[in-house]
Backbone as ProteinMPNN parsed JSONL, in Angstrom:
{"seq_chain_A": "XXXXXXXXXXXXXXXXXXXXXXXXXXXXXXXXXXXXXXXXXXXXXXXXXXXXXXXXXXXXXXXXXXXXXXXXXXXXXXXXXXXXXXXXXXXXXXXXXXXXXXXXXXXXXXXXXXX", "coords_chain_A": {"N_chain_A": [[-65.355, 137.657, -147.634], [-66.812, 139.071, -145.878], [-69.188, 140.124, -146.209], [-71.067, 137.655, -146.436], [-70.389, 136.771, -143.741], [-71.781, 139.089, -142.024], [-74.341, 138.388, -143.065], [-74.523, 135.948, -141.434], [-74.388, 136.034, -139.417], [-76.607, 138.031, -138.836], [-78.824, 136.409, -139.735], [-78.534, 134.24, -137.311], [-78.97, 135.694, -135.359], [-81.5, 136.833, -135.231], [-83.006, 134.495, -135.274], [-83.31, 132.875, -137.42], [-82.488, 130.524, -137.094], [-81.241, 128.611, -138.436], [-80.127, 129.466, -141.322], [-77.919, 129.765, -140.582], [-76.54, 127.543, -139.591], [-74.334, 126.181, -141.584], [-72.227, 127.497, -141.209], [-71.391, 127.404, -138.878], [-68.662, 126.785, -137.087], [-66.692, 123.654, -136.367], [-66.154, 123.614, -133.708], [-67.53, 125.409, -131.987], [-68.314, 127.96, -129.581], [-70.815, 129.341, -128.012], [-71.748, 131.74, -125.352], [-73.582, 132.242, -123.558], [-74.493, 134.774, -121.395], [-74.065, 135.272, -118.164], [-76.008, 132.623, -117.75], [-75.322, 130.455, -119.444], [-73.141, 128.176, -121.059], [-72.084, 127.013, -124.235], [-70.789, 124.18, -126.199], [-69.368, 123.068, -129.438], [-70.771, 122.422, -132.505], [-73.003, 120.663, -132.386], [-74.337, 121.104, -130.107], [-74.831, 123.956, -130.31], [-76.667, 123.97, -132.364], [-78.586, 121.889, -131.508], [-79.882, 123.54, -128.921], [-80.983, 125.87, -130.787], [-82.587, 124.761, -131.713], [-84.172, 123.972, -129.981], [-85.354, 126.082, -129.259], [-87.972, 126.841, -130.882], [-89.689, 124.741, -130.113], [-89.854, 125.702, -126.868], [-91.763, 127.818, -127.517], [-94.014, 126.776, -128.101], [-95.958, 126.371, -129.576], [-96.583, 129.101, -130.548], [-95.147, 132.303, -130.934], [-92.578, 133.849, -132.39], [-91.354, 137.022, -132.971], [-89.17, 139.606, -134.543], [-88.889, 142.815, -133.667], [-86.206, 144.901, -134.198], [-83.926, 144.867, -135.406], [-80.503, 145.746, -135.575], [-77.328, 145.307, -137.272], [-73.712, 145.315, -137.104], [-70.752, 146.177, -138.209], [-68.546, 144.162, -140.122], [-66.816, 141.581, -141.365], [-64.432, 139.686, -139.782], [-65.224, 140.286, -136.814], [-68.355, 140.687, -136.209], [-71.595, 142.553, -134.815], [-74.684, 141.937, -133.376], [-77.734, 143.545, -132.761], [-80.89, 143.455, -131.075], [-84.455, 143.539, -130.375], [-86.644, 141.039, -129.5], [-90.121, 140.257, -129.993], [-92.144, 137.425, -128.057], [-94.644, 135.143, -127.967], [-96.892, 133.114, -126.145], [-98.849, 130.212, -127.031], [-101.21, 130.655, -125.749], [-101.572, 132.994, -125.707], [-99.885, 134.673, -123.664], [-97.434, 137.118, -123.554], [-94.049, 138.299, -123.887], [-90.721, 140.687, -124.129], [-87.782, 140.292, -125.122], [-84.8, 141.924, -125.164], [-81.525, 141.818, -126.898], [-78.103, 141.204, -127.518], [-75.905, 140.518, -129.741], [-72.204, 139.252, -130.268], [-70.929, 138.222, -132.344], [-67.92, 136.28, -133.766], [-65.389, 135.244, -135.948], [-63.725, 132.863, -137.834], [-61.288, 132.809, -140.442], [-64.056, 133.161, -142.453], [-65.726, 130.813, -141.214], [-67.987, 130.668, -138.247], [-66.955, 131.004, -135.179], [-67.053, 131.865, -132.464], [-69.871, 133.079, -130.535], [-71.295, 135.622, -128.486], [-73.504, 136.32, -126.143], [-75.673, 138.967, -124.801], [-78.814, 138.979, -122.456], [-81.521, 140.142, -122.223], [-84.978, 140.225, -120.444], [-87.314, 142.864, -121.148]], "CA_chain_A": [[-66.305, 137.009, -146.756], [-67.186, 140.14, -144.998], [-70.603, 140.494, -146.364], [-71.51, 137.049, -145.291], [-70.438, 136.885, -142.168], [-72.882, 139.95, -141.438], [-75.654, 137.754, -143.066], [-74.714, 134.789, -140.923], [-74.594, 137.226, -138.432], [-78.096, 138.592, -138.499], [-79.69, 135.341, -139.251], [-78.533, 133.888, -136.106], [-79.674, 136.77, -134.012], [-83.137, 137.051, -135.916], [-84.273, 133.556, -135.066], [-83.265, 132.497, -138.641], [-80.844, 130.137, -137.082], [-80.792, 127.371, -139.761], [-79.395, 129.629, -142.148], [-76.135, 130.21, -140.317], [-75.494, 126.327, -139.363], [-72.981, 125.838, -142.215], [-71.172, 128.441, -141.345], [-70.727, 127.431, -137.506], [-67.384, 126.329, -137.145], [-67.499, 122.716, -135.456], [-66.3, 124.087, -132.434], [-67.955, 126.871, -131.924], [-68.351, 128.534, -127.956], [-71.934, 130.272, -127.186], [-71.389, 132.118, -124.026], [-75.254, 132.705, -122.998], [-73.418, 135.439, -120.165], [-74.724, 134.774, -116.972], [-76.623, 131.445, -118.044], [-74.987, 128.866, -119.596], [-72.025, 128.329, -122.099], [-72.102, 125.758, -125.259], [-69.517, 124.229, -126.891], [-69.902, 122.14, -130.147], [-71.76, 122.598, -133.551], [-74.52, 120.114, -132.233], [-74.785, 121.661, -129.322], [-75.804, 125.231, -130.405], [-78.023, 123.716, -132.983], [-79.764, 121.534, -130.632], [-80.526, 125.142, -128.228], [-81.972, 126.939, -131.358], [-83.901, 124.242, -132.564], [-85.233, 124.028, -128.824], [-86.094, 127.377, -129.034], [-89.621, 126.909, -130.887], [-90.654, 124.29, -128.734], [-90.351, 126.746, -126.336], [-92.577, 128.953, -127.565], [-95.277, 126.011, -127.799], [-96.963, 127.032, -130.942], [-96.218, 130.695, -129.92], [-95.001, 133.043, -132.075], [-91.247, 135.274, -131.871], [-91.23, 138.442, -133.497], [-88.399, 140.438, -134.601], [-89.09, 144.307, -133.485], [-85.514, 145.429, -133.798], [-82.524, 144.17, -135.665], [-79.559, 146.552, -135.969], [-76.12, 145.265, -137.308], [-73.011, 146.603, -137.115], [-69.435, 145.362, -138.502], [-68.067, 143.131, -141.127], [-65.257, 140.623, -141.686], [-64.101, 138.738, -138.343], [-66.283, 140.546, -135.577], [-70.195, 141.37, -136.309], [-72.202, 142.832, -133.392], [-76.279, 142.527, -134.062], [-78.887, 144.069, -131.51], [-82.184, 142.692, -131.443], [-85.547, 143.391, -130.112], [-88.021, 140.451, -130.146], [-91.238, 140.21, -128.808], [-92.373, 136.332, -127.908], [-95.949, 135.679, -127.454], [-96.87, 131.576, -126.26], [-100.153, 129.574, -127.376], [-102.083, 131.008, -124.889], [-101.355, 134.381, -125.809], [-98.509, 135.213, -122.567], [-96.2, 137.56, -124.496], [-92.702, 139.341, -123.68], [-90.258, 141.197, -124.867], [-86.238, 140.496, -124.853], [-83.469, 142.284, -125.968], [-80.203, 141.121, -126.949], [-76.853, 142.176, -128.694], [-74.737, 138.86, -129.777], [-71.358, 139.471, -130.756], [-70.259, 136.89, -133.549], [-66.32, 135.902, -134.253], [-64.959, 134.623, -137.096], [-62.096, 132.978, -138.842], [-61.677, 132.208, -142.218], [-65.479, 132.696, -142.785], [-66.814, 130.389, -139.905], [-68.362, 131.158, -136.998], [-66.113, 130.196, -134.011], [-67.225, 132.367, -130.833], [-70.944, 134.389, -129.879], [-71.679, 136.254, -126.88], [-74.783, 136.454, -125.651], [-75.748, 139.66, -123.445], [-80.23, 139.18, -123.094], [-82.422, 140.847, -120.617], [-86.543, 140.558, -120.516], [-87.834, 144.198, -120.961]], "C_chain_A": [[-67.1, 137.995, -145.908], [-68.622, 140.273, -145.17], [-71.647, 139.212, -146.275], [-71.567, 136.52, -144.386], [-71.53, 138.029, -141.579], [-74.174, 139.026, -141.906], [-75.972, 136.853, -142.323], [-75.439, 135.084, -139.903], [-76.094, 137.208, -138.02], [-78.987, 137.647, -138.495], [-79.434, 134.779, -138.024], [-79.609, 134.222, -135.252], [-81.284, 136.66, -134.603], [-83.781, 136.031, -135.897], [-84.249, 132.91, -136.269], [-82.09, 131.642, -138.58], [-80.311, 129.273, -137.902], [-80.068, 127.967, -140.879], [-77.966, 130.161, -141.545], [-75.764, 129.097, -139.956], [-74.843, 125.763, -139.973], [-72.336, 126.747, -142.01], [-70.456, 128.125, -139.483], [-69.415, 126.017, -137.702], [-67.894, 124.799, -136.05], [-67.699, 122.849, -133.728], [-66.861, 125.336, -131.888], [-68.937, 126.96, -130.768], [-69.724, 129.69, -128.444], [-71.778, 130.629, -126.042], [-72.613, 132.931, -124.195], [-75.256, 133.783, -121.256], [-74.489, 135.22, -119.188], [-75.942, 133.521, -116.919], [-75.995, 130.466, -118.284], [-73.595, 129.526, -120.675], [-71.99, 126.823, -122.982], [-71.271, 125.739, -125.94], [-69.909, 123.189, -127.99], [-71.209, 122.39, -131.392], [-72.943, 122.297, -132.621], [-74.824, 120.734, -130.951], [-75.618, 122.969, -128.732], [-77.112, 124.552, -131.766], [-78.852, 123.211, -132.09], [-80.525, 123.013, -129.437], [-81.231, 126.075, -129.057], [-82.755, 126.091, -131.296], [-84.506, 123.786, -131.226], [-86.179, 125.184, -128.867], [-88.031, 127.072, -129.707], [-90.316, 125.491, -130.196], [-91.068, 124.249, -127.884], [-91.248, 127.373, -125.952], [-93.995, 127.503, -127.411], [-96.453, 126.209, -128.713], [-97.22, 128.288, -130.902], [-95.602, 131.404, -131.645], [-93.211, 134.194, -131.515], [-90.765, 136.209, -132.807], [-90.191, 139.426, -133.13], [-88.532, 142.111, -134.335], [-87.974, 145.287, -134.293], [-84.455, 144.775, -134.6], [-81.442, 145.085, -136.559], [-77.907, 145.886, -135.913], [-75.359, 146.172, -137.616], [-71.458, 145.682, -137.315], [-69.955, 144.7, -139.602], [-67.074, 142.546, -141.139], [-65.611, 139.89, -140.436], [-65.058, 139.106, -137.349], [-67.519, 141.445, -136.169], [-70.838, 141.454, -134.7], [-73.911, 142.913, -133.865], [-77.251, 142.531, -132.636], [-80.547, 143.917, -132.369], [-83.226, 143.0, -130.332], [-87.114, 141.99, -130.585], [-89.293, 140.136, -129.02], [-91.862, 138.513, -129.094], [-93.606, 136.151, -127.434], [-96.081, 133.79, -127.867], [-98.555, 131.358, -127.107], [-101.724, 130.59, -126.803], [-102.227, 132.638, -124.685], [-100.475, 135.159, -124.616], [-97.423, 135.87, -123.661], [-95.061, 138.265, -123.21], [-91.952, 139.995, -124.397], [-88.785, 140.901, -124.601], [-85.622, 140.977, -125.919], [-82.145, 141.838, -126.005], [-79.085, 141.887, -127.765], [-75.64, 140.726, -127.99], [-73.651, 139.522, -130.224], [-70.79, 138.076, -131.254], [-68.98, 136.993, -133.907], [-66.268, 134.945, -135.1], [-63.617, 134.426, -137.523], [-62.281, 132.234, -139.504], [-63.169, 132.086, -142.51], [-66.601, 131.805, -141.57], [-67.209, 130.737, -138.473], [-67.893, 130.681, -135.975], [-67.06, 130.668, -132.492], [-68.829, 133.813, -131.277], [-71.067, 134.512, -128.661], [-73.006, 136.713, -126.835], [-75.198, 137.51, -124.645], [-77.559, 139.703, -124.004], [-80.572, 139.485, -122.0], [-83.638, 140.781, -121.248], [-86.738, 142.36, -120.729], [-89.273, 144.096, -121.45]], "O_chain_A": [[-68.061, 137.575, -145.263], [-69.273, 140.557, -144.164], [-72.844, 139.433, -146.09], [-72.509, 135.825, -144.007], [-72.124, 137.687, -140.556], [-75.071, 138.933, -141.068], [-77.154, 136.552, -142.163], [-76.546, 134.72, -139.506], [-76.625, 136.552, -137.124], [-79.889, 137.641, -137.657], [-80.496, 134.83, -137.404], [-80.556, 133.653, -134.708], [-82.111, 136.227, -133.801], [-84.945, 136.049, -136.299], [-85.246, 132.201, -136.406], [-81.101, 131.656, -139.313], [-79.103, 129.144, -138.102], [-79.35, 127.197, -141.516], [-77.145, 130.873, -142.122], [-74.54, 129.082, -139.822], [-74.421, 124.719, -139.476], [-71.561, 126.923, -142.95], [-69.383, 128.525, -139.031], [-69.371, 124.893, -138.203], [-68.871, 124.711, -135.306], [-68.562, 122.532, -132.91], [-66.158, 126.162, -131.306], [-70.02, 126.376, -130.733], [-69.531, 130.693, -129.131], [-71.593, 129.635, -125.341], [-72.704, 134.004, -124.793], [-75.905, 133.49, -120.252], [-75.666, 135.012, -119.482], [-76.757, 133.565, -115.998], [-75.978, 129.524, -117.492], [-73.221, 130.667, -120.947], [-71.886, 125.725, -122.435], [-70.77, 126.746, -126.442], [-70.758, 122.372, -127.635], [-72.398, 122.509, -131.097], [-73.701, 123.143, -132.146], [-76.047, 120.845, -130.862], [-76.361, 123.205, -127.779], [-78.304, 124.859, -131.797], [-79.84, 123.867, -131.762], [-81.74, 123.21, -129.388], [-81.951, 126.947, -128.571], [-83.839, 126.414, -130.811], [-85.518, 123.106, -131.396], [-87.38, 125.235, -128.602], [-89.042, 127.124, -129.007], [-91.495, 125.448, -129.845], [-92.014, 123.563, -127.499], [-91.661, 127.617, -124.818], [-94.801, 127.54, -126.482], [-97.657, 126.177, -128.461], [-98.336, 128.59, -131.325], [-95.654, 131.091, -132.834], [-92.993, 134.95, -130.569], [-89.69, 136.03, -133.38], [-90.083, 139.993, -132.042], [-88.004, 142.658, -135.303], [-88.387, 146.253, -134.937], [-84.157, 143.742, -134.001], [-81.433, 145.184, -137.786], [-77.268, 145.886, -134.861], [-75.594, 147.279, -138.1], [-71.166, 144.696, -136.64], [-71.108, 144.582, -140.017], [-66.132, 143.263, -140.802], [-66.741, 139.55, -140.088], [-65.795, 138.194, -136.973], [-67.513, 142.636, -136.483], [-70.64, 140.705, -133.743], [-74.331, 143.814, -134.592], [-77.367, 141.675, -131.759], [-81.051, 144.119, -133.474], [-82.825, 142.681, -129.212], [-88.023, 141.983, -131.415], [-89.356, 139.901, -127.813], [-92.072, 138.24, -130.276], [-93.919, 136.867, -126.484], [-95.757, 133.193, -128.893], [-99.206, 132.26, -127.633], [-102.769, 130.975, -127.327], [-102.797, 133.285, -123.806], [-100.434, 136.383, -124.739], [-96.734, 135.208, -124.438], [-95.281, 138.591, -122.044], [-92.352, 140.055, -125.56], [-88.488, 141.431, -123.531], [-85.721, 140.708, -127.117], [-81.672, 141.445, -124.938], [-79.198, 142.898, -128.458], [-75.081, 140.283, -126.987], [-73.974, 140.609, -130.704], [-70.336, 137.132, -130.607], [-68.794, 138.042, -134.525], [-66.961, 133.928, -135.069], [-62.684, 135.224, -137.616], [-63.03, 131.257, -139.508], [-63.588, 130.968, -142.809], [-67.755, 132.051, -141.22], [-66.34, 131.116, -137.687], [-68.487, 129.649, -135.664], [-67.581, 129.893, -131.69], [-68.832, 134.862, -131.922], [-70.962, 133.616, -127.823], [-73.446, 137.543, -127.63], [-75.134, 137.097, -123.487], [-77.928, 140.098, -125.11], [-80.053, 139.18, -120.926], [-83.708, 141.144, -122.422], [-85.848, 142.977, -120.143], [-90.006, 145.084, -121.423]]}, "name": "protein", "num_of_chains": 1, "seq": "XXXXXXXXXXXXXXXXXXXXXXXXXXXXXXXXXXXXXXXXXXXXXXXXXXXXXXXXXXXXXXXXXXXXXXXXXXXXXXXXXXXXXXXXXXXXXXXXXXXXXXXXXXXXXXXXXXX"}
């Protein structure tokens, strides 16, 4: 399973979150660190699939996506730059750490800062 758990992995982080929601375990803990914390398949799906309504017909661009690990714990660092309708862009960085057992995704950590 080691090699896709890093794919689940990186789609997550990359904004490609639909291809890792069979793999999230049902219970499965987002810890958004110093923001919020989600518990519950539907609960992290419903937070990605907020994400582009978000943006507002915007656009979020990957800069940056360096994984690292395989099997049970993947770590992926991410640069993306977010730019709304109206052309307002930013830039955040992140580095999720993804847990696994038996193949599904149980536990990510969330560390994101604006830059």
């Amino acid at each position: 399973m080691s090699s896709s758990t890093r794919a689940v992995a990186e789609a997550f982080s990359a904004h490609r979150s639909a291809e890792a929601y069979p793999a999230l375990a049902d219970d499965v803990r987002w810890d958004l660190v110093g923001q919020d914390t989600l518990v519950g398949r539907q609960s992290v799906v419903d937070a990605c699939e907020g994400t582009p309504a978000a943006l507002a017909g915007g656009t979020a661009t990957v800069e940056r996506c360096v994984v690292a690990g395989n099997g049970d714990v993947v770590a992926v660092d991410t640069v993306t730059r977010c730019a709304d309708a109206d052309g307002s862009a930013g830039r955040v960085s992140s580095c999720d750490v993804h847990e696994f057992t038996g193949g599904r995704l149980t536990t990510i950590r969330s560390y994101t800062v604006e830059v």
